[in-house]
C-alpha positions as CSV (number, residue, x, y, z in Angstrom):
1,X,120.4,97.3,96.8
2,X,118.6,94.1,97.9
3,X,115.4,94.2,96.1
4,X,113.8,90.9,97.3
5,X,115.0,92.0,101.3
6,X,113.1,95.1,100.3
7,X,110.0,93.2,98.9
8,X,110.0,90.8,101.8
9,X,110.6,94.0,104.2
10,X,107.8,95.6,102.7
11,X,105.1,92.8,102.3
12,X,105.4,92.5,106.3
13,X,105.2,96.1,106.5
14,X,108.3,95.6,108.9
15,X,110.2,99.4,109.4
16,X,114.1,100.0,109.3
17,X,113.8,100.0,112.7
18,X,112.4,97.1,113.2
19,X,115.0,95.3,110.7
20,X,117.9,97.0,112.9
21,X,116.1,95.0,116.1
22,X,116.3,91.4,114.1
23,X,120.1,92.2,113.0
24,X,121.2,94.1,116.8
25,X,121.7,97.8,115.0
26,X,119.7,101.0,115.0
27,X,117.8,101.6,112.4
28,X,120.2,104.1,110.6
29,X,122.6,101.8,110.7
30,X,120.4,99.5,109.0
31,X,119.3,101.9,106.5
32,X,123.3,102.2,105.9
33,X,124.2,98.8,105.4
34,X,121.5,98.4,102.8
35,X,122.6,100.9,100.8
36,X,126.0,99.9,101.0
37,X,125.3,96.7,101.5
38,X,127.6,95.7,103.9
39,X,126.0,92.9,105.9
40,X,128.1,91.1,108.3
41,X,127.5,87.2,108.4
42,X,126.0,87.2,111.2
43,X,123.3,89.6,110.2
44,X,122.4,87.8,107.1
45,X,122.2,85.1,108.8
46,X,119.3,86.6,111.7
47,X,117.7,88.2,108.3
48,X,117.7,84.8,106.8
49,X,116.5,83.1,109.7
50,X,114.0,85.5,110.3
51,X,112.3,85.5,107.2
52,X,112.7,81.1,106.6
53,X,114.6,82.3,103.7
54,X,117.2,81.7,102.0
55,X,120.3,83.7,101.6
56,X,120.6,83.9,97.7
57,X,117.2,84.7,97.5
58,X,117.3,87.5,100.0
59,X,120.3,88.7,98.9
60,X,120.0,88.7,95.1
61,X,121.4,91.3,93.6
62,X,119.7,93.0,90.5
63,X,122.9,93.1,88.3
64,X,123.0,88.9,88.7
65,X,119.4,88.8,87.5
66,X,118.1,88.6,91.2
67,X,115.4,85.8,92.2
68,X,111.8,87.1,91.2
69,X,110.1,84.2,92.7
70,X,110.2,83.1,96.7
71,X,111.5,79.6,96.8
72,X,108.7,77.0,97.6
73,X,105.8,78.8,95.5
């Protein structure tokens, strides 16, 4: 649903799992909310915080053109 969270997720080889232990869920519960992307604010905020990125480029979606670039390269 998020492709640039999944880019990011993937270039630091970082597992649902993992994701569910920077947000406070278990991994299923992880794998849920990204498929039904239902993020609460306080989880996009750890994701964002996290990564050092920002939100509209983490959560682009691909139906508003999403972000293709990381900001600050």
């Amino acid at each position: 649903m998020f492709p640039n969270l999944l880019g990011v997720k993937a270039s630091r080889r970082l597992t649902n799992g993992d994701m569910g232990k920077i947000i406070g869920v278990s991994r299923y519960a992880f794998g849920r909310k990204m498929r039904r992307g239902s993020f609460l604010p306080d989880e996009c905020r750890a994701i964002c915080k996290y990564f050092d990125l920002p939100f509209e480029y983490l959560f682009a979606l691909p139906e508003e053109g999403g972000i293709t670039e990381r900001p600050g390269k």
